[in-house]
C-alpha positions as CSV (number, residue, x, y, z in Angstrom):
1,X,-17.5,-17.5,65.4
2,X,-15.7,-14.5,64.0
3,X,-12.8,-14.8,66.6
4,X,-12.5,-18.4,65.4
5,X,-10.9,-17.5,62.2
6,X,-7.0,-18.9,61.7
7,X,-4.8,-16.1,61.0
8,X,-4.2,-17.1,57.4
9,X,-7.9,-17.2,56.6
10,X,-8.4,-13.6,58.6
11,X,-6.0,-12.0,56.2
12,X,-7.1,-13.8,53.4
13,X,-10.5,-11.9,54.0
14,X,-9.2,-8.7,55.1
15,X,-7.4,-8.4,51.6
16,X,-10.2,-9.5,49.9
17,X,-12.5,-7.0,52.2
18,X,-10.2,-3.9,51.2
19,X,-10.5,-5.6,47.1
20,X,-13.8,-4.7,47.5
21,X,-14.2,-1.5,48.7
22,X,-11.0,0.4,49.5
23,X,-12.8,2.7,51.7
24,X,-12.9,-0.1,54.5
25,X,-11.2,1.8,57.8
26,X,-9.3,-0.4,60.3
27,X,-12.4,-0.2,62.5
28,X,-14.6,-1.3,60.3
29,X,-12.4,-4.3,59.1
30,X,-11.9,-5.2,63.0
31,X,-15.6,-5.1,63.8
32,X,-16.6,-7.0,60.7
33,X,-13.6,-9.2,61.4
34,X,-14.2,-9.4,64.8
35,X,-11.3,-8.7,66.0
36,X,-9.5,-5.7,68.2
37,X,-8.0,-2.5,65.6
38,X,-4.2,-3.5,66.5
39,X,-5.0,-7.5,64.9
40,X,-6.1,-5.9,61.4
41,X,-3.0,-3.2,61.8
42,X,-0.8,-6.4,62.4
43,X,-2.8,-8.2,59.8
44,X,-2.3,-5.2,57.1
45,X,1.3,-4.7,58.0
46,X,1.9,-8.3,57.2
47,X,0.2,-8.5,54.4
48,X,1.3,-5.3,52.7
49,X,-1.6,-3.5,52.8
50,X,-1.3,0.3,53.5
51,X,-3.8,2.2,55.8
52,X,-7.0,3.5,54.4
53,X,-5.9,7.5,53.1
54,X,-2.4,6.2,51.7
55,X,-4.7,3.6,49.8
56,X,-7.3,6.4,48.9
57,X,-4.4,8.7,48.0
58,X,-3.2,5.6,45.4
59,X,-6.8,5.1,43.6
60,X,-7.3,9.1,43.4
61,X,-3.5,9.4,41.2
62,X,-5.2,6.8,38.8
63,X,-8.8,8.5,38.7
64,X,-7.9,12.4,38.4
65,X,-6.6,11.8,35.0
66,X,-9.7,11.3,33.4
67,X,-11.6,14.3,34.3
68,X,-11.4,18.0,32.2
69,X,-13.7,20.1,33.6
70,X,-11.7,20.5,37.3
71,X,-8.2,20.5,38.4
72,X,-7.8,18.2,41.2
73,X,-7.2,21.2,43.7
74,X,-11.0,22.3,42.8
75,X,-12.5,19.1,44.1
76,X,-13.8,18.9,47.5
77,X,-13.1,15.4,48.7
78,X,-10.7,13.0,47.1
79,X,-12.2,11.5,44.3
80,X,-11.2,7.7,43.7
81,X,-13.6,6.0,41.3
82,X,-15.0,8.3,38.0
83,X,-16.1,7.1,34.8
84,X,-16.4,10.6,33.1
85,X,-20.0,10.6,31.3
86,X,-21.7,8.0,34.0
87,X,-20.3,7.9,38.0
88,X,-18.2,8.7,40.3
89,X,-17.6,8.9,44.0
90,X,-15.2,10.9,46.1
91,X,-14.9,10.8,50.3
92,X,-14.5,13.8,52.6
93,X,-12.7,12.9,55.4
94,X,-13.8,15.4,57.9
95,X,-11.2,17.1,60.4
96,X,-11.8,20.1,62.9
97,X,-10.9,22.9,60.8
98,X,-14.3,21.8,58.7
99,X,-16.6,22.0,61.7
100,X,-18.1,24.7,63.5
101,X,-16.3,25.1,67.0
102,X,-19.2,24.9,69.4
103,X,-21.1,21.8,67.7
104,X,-18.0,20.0,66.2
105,X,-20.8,19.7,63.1
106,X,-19.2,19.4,59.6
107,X,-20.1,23.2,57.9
108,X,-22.8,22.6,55.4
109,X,-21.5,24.3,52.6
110,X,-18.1,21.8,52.5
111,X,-21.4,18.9,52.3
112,X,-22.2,20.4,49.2
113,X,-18.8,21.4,47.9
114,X,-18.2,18.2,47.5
115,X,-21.1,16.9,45.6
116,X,-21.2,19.6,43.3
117,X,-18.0,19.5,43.0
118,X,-18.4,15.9,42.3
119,X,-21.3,16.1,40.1
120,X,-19.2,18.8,38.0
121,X,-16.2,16.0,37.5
122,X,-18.2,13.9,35.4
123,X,-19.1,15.8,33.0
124,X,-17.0,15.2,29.8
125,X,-15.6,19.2,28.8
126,X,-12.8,21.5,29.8
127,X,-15.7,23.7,31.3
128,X,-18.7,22.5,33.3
129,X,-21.1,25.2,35.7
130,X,-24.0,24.2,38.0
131,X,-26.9,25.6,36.4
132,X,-29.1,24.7,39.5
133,X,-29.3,22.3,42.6
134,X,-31.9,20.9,44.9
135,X,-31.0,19.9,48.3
136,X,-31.2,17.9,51.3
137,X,-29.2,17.4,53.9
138,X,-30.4,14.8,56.0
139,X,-28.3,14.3,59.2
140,X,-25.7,16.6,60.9
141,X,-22.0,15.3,60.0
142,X,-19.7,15.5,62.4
143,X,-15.3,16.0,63.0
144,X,-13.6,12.6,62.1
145,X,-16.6,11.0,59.8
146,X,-15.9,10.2,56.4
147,X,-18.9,11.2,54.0
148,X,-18.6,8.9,50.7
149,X,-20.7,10.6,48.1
150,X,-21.4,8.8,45.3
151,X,-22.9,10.7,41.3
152,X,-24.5,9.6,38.8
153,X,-25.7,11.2,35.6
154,X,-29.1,10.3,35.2
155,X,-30.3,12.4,32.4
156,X,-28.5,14.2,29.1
157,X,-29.7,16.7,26.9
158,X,-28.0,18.7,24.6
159,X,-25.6,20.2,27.2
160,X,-27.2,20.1,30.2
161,X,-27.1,16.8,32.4
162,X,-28.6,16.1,35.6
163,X,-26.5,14.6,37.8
164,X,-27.7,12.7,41.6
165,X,-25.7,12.9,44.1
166,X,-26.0,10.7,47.8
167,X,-23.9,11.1,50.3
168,X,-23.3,8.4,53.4
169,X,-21.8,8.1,56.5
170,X,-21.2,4.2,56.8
171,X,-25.2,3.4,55.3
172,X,-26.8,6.2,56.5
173,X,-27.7,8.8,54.1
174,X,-26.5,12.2,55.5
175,X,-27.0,14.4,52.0
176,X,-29.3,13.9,48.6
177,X,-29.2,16.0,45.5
178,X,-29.8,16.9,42.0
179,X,-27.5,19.1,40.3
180,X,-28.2,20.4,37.0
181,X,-24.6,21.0,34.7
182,X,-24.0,22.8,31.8
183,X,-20.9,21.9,29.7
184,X,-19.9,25.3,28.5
185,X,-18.5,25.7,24.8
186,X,-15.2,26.8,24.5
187,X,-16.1,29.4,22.0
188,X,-18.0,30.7,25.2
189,X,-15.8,30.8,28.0
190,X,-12.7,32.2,26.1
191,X,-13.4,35.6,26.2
């Protein structure tokens, strides 16, 4: 029935897909679309819609202004939805030079980078440190697979939060963990 859809009704869903979640690549469009990758280029051409990183690159100049405790060079992964104090999410979009040679598998510690460096980004000061983590990676990642990881503070005290990350491939879970942050006072860390 998918290949059914009139043209006008096809874009009308295909803007109203990437509405929803900006993250949407043009394969995953054309398979929930069902229709071949060059139709929902065509389609997004048409319709105005730039490709998925200049889209990303779009949402992350409105988001980095809200976070103090990293510069946006610090982050791992472009961040492009933050509510300082509660969530945010960033994607990784892994290329060859983050994968070791012989497996083409994502190198672990750029898994992490980005969640901690994630978890770190909520936090509401000029100066936040991981205190501690507990991890799990759950699936190797490999060259050319996006890994959306998504934070959320789920407990404050004082000036320690603990912050969960998850981290996805499509659904699948590929990295869980806790993070515990300290936001540092600035009588502290100007020395």
């Amino acid at each position: 029935m998918k290949n059914a859809l009139s043209k006008v009704t096809r874009q009308r869903l295909l803007q109203k897909y990437i509405e929803g979640n900006p993250f949407l690549t043009d394969e995953d469009l054309a398979h929930t679309l069902g229709v071949s990758i060059q139709t929902v280029r065509l389609d997004r051409s048409e319709k105005g819609i730039p490709e998925m990183r200049k889209r990303l690159k779009e949402v992350a100049q409105k988001v980095y202004t809200h976070v103090r405790s990293l510069d946006r060079e610090e982050l791992v992964g472009e961040l492009v939805d933050v509510e300082v104090g509660s969530y945010g999410v960033s994607i990784l979009n892994v290329t060859d030079n983050m994968t070791l040679q012989k497996t083409r598998v994502a190198r672990g510690h750029l898994i992490f980078a980005q969640a901690n460096s994630l978890a770190v980004a909520l936090i509401d000061t000029e100066v936040a440190l991981t205190g501690t983590s507990k991890i799990s990676f759950k699936r190797p990642v490999y060259e050319s697979e996006n890994v959306v990881a998504r934070a959320t503070i789920t407990r404050k005290k004082g000036n320690k939060y603990m912050v969960r990350v998850s981290s996805r491939v499509g659904e699948e879970i590929v990295f869980e963990g806790k993070f515990l942050i300290f936001a540092i006072a600035e009588e502290v860390w100007h020395r």
